[in-house]
TIKOLRO-367133 format. One line per 10 residues: number of its first residue (from 1); for each residue x negated, y, z negated of N, C-alpha, C. Coordinates in nm, 3 decimals, decimal comma. Example, Ala and Ser with C-alpha at 12.3 -4.5 7.8 and 13.67 -1.06 7.14 Angstrom:
BEGIN
1> -1,319/-0,569/-0,780/-1,230/-0,450/-0,780/-1,320/-0,330/-0,780  -1,285/-0,225/-0,708/-1,367/-0,106/-0,714/-1,290/0,003/-0,787 $
***
This chain:
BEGIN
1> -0,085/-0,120/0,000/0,000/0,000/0,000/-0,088/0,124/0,000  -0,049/0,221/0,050/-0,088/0,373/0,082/-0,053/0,475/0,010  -0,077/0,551/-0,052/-0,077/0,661/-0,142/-0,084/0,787/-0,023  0,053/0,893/-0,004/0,067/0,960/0,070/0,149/1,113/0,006  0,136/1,261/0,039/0,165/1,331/0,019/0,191/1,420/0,135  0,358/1,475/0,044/0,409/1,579/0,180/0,477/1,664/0,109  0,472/1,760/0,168/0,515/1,896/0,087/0,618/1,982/0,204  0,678/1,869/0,250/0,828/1,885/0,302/0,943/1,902/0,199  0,942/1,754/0,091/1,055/1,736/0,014/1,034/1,769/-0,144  1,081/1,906/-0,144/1,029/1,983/-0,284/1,197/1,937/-0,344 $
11> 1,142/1,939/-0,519/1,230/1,916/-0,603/1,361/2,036/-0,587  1,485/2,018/-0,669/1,600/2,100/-0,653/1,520/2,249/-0,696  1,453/2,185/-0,836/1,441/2,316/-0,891/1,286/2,406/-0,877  1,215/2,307/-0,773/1,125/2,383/-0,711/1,167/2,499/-0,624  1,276/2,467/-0,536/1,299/2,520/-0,449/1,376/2,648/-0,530  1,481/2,628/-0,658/1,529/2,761/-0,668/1,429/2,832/-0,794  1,289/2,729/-0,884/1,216/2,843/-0,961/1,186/2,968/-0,772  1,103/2,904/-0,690/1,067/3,046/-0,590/1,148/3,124/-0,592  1,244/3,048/-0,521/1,399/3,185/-0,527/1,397/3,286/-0,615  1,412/3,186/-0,801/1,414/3,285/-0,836/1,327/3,373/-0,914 $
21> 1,229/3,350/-0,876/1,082/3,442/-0,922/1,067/3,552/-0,760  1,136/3,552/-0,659/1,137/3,629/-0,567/1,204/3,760/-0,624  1,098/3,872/-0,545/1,134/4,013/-0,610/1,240/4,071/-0,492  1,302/3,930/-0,423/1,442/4,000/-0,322/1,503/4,027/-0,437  1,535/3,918/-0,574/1,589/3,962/-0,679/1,615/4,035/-0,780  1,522/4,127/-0,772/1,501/4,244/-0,858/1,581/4,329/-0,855  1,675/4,369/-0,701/1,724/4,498/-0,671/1,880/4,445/-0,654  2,003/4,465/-0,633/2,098/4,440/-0,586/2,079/4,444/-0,401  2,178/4,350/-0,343/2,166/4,326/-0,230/2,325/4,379/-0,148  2,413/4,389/-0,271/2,491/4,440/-0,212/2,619/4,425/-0,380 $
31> 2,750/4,517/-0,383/2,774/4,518/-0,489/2,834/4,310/-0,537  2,834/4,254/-0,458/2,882/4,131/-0,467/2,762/4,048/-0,530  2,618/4,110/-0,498/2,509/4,060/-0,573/2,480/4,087/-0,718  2,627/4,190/-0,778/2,594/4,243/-0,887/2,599/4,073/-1,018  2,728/4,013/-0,955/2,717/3,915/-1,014/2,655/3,793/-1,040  2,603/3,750/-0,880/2,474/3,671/-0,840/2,367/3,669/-0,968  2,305/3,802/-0,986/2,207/3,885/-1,069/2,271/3,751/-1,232  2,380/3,814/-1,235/2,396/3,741/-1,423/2,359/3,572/-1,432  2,444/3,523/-1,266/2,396/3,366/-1,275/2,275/3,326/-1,262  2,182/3,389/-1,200/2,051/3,378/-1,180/1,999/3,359/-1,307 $
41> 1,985/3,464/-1,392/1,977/3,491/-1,487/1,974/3,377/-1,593  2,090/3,311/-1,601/2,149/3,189/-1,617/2,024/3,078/-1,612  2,050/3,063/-1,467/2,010/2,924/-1,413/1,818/2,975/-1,470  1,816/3,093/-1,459/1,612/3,072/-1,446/1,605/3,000/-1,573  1,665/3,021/-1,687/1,639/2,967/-1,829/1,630/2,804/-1,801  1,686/2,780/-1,712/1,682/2,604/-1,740/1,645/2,508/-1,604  1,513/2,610/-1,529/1,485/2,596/-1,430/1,319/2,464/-1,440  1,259/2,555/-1,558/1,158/2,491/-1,607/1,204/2,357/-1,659  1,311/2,349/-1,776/1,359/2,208/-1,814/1,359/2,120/-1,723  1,464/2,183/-1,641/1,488/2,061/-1,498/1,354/1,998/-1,429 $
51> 1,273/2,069/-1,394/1,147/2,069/-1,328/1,096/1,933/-1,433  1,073/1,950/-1,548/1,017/1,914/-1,671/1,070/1,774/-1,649  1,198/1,727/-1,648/1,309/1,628/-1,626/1,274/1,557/-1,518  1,259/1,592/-1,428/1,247/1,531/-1,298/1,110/1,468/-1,271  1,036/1,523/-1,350/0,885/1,453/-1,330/0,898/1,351/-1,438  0,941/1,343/-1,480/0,984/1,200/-1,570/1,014/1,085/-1,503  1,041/1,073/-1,381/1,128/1,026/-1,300/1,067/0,965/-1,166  1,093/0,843/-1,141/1,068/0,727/-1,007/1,153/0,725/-0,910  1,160/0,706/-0,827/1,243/0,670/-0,689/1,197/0,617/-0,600  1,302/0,561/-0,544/1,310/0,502/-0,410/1,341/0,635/-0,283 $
61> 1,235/0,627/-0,169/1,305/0,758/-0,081/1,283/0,625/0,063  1,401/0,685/0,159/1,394/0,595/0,266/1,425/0,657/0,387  1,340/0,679/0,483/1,312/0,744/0,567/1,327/0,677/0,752  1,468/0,730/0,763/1,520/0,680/0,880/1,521/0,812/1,029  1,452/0,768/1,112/1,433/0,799/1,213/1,560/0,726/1,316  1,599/0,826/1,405/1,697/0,783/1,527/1,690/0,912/1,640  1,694/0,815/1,734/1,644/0,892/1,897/1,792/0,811/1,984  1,854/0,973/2,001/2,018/0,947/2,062/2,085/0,835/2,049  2,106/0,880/1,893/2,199/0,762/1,812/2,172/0,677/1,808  2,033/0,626/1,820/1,981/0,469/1,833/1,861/0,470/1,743 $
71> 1,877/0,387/1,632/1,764/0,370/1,523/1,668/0,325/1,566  1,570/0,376/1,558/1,372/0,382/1,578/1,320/0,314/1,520  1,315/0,367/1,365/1,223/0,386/1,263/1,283/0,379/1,126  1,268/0,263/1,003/1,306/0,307/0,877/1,197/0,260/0,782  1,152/0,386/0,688/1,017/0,351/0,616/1,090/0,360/0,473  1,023/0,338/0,415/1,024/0,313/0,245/0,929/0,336/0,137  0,970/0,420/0,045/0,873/0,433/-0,031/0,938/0,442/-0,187  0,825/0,419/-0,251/0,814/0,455/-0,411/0,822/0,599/-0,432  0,834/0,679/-0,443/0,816/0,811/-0,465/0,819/0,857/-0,639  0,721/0,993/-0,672/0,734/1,056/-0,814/0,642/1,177/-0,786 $
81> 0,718/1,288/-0,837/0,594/1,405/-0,866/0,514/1,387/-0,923  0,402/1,464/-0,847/0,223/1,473/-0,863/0,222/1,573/-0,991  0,151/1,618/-1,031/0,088/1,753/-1,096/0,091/1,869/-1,035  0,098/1,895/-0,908/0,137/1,972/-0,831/0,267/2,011/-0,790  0,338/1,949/-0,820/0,501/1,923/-0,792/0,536/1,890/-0,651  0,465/1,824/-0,574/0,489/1,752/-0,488/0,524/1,637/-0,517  0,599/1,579/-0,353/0,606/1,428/-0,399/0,498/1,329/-0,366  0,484/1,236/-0,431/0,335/1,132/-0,398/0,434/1,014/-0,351  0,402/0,968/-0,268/0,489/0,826/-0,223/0,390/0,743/-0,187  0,417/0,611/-0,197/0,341/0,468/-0,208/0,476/0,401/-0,105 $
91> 0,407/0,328/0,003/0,480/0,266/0,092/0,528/0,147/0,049  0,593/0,103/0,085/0,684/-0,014/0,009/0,687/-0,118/0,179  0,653/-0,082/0,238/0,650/-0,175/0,357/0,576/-0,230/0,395  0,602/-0,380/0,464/0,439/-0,448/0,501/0,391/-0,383/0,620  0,293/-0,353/0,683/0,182/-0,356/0,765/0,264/-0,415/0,886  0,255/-0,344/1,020/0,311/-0,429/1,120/0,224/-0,524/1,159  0,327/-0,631/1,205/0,247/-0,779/1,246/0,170/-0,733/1,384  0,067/-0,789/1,439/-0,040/-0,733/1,558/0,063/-0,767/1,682  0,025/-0,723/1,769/0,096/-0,742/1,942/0,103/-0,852/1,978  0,192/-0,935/1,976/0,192/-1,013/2,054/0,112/-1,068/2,201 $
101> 0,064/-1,155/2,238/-0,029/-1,169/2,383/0,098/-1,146/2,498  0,027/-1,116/2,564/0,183/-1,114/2,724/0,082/-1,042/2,819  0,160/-1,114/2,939/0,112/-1,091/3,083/0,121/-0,942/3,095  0,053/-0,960/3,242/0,039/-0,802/3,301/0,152/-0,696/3,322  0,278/-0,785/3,373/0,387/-0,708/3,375/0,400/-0,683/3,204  0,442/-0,762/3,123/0,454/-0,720/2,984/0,363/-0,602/2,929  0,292/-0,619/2,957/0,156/-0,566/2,891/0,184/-0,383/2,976  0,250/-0,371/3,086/0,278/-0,244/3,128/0,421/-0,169/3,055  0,471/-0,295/3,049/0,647/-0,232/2,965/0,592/-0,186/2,826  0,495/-0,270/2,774/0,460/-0,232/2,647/0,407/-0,081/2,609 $
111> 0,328/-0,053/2,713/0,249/0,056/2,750/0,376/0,190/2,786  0,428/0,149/2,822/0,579/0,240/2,863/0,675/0,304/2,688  0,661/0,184/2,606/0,730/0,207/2,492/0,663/0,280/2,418  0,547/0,241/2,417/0,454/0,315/2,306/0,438/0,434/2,320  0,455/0,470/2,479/0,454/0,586/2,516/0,620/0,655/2,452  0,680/0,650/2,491/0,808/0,681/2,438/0,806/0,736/2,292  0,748/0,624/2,203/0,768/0,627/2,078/0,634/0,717/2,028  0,522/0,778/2,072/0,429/0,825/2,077/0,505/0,970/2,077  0,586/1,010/2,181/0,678/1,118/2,195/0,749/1,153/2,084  0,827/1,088/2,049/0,934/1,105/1,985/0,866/1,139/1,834 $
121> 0,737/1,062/1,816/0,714/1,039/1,674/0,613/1,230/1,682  0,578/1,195/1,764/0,502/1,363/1,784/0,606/1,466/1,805  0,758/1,465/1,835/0,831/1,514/1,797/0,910/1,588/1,696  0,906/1,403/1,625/0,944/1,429/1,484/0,861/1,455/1,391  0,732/1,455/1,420/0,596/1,558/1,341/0,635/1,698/1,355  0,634/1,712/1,468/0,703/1,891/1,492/0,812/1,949/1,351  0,880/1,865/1,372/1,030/1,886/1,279/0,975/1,896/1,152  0,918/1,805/1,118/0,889/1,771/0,976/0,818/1,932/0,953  0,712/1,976/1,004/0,633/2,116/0,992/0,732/2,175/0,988  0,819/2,227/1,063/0,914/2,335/1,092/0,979/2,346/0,967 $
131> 1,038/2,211/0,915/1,112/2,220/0,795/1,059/2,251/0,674  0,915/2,218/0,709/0,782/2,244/0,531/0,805/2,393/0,544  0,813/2,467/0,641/0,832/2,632/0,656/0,955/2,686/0,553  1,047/2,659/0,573/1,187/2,643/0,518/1,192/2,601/0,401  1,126/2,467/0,364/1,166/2,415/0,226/1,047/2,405/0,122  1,043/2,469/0,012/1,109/2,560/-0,041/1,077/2,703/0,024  1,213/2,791/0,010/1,187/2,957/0,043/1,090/2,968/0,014  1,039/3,116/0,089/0,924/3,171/0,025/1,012/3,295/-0,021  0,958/3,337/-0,123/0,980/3,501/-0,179/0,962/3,602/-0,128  0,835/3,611/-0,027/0,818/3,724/0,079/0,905/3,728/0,172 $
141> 0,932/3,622/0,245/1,031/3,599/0,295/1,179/3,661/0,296  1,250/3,631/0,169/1,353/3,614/0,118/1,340/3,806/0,092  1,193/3,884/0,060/1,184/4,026/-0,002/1,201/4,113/0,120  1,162/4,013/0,283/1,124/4,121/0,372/1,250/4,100/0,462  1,340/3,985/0,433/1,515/4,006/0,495/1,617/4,076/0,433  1,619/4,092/0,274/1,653/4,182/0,228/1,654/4,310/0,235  1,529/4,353/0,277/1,462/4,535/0,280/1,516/4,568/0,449  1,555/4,453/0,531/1,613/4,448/0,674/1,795/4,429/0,658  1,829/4,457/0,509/1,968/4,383/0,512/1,978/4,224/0,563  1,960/4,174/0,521/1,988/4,064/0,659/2,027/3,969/0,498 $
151> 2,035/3,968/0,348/2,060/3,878/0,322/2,219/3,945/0,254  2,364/3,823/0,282/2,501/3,863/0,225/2,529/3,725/0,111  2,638/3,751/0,066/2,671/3,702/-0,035/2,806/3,685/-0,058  2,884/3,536/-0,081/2,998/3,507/-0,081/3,061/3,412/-0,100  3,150/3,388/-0,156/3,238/3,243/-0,173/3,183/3,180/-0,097  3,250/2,999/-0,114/3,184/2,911/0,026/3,310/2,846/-0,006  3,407/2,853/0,009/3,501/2,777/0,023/3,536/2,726/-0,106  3,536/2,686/-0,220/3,531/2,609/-0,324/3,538/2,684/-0,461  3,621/2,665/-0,513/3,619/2,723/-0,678/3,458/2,768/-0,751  3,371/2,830/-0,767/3,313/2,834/-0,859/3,177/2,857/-0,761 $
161> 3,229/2,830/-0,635/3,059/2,774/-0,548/3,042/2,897/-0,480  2,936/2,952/-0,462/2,905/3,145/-0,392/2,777/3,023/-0,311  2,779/3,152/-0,168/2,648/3,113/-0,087/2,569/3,215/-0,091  2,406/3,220/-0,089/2,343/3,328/-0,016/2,295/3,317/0,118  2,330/3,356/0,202/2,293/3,384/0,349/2,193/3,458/0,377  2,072/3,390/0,495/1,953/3,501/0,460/1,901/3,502/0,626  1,933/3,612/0,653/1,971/3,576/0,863/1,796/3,651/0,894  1,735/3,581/1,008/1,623/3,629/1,015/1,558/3,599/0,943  1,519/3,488/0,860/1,481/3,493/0,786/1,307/3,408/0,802  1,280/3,329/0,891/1,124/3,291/0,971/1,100/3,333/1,105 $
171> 1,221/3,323/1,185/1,220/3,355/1,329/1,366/3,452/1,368  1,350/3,516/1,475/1,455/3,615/1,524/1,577/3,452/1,533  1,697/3,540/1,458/1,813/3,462/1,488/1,804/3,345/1,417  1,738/3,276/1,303/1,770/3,217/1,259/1,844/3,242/1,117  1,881/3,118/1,025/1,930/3,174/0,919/1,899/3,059/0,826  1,907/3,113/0,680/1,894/2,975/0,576/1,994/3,012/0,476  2,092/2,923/0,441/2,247/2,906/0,332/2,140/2,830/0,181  2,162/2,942/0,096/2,141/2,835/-0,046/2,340/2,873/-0,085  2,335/2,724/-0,120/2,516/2,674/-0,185/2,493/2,616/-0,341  2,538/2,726/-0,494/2,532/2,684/-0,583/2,691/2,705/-0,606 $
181> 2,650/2,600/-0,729/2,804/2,643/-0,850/2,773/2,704/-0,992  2,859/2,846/-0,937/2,797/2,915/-1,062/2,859/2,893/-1,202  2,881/2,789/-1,193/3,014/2,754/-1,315/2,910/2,684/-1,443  2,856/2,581/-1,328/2,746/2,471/-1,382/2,636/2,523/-1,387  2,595/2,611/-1,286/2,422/2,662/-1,257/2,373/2,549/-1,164  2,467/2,494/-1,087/2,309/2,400/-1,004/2,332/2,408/-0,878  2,242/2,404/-0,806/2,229/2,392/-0,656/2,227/2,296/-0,608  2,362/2,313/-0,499/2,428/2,228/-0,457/2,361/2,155/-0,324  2,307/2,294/-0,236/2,310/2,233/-0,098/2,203/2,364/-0,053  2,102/2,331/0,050/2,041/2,435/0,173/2,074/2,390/0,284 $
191> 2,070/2,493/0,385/2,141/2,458/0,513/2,094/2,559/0,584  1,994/2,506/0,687/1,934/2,612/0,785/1,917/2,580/0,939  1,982/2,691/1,015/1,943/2,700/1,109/1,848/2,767/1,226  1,744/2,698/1,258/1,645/2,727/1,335/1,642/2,686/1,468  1,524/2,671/1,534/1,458/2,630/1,657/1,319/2,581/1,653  1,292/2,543/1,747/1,166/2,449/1,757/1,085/2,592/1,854  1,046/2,567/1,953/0,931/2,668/2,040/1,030/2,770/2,091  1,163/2,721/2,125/1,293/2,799/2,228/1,411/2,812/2,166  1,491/2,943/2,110/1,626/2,901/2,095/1,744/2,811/2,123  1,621/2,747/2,223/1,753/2,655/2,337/1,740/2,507/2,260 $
201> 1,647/2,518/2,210/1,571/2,374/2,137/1,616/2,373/1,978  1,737/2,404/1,946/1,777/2,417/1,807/1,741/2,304/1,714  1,740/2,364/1,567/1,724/2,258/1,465/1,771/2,288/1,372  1,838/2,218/1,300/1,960/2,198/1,175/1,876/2,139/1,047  1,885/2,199/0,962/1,841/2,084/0,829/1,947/2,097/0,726  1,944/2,045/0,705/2,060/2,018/0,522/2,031/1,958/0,439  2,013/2,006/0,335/1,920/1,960/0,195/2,061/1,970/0,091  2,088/1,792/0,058/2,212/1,806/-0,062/2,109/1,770/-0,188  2,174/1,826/-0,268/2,138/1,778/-0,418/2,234/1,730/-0,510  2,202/1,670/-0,591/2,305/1,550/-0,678/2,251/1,565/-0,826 $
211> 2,328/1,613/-0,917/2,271/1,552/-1,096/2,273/1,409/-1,115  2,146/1,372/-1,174/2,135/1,253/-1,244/2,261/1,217/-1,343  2,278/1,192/-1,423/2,360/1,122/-1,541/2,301/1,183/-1,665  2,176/1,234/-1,683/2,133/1,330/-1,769/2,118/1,483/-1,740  2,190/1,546/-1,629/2,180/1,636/-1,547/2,116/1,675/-1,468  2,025/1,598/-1,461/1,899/1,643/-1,424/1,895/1,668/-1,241  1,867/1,779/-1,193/1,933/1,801/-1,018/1,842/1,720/-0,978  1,855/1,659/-0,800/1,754/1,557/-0,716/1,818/1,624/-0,603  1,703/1,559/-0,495/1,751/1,598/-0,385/1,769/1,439/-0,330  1,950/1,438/-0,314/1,978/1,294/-0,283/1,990/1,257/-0,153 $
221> 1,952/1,382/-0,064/1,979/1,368/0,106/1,909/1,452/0,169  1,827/1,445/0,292/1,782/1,576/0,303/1,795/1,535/0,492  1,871/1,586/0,604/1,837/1,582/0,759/1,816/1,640/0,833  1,727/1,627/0,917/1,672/1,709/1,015/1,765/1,675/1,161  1,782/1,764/1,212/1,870/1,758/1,331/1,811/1,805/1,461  1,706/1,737/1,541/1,706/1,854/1,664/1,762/1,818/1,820  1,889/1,899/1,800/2,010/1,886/1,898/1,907/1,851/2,005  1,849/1,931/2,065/1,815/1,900/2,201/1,786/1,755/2,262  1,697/1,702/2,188/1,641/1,553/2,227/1,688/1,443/2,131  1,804/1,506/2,081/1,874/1,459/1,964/1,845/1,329/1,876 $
231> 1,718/1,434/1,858/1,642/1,324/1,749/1,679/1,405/1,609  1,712/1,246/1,526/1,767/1,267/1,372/1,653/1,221/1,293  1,643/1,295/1,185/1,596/1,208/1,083/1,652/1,233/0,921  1,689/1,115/0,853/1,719/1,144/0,749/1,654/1,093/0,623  1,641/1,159/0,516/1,607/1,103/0,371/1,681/1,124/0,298  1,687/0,967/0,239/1,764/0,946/0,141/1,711/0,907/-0,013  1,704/0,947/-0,087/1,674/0,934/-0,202/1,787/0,857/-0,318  1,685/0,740/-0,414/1,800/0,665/-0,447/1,723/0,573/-0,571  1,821/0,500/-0,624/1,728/0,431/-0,753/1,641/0,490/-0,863  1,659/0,594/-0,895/1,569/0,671/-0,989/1,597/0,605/-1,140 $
241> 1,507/0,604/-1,175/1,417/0,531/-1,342/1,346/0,610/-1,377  1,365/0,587/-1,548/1,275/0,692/-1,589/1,090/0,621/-1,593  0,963/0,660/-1,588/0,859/0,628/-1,595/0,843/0,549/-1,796 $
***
C-alpha cells in the first residue's frame, strides 16, 4: 500500500475556519449581511472544536471515475488528517495484475485504450487542480469580490438555510455558493461554477457535508462535473471510526 496526499478534499471546517478568518468579513456586504455577521460569529467559536473532532477520525473515501456515463475507474482508500489538515490516504487496492500476452492485432487495440484512458485520466488531473483552486476559499479571494460587489446574500429555499454567493470569484463569470443552517451553525453544501481553459468547457463541483452522530461536520460527497467531455468524478466518504 501507498501513502498519498491531496489537498483537493479539505475538512468542513477547514474550508469555513478560511472563510471565516477572511477580512471580506469584517465589513458588511450588504444590509442582509448584517445578520450573516452574528452567525458567523457563532459558528467561528466552534470551528476549532470541529477541526479538533475530525482529526480524531478514520475513513473510508472511494473514488469513482466515469467517462459518458460509463464507469472507468473506482479507487479506495483509508483516509485521516495529517498535521497539516490535509487528507493522507493509504490505498486499499491491489496492484493491477500485468498485461496479458496477445497478438499483433490485440496488442494495437490495447495501445488504442490506453490511449483513451491516458486522456481522460489527464483530464481528470485537470479537474482535480481546478477544484484544489476552489476548495477551500481563499480570503483574498472572497476580500477582492466583495470590494467588486460581486458577493449577495440570501435564503436558499429552506427554513433556517441562507447562501453566500460570490460571482467572479477565480475567473470572469464564474461563481462559488457556500449553503449553511444558521439555526445549527453547520455547513451544509459548496457549489461552484467554473470552466476548464474555455467558458464553453464548463465545470460543476458540489461539496455536501453530513454531521457525524457526535456532530462532528464531514464531507460525505464531493463531484466534479465537466459537462463538455462529460467526465464525472465522485467522492464518497463513508465508515468513519474513531482512531
Amino acid at each position: 500500500m501507498r501513502n498519498t496526499k491531496s489537498g483537493a478534499f479539505k475538512t468542513a471546517m477547514g474550508v469555513l475556519t478560511i472563510l471565516l478568518l477572511s477580512p471580506a468579513f469584517n465589513r458588511p456586504v450588504n444590509a442582509q449581511n448584517a445578520e450573516l455577521q452574528q452567525r458567523v460569529a457563532e459558528i467561528k467559536q466552534s470551528a476549532a472544536k470541529n477541526k479538533q473532532a475530525l482529526a480524531q477520525y478514520t475513513w473510508i473515501e472511494q473514488v469513482t471515475i466515469s467517462l459518458k456515463g460509463e464507469q472507468k475507474k473506482v479507487e479506495h482508500f483509508q483516509a485521516r488528517l495529517g498535521p497539516d489538515g490535509k487528507t493522507q490516504k493509504t490505498s486499499l487496492d491491489a496492484p493491477p495484475a500485468p498485461p496479458a500476452e496477445q497478438g499483433r492485432r490485440g496488442r494495437l487495440k490495447e495501445k488504442v485504450v490506453e490511449k483513451k484512458k491516458e486522456e481522460y485520466k489527464e483530464y481528470a488531473d485537470q479537474m482535480k487542480a481546478l477544484a484544489e483552486q476552489y476548495v477551500p476559499p481563499e480570503g483574498a479571494l472572497i476580500q477582492q469580490a466583495n470590494e467588486k460587489g460581486g458577493i449577495t446574500v440570501g435564503p436558499a429555499g429552506a427554513p433556517n438555510v441562507l447562501q453566500l454567493i460570490i460571482s467572479n470569484y477565480l475567473k470572469p463569470q464564474d461563481s462559488l455558493t457556500l449553503v449553511f443552517d444558521k439555526a445549527k451553525k453547520e455547513l451544509l453544501q459548496v457549489q461552484i461554477a467554473s470552466y476548464m481553459d474555455d467558458p464553453s468547457d464548463a465545470m460543476n463541483l458540489t461539496v455536501q457535508f453530513t454531521p457525524l452522530p457526535d456532530g462532528t461536520s464531514h464531507i460525505s460527497s464531493l463531484v466534479i462535473d465537466g459537462v463538455k467531455k462529460q467526465l464525472k468524478i465522485v467522492v464518497q466518504n463513508s465508515s468513519y471510526q474513531h482512531l
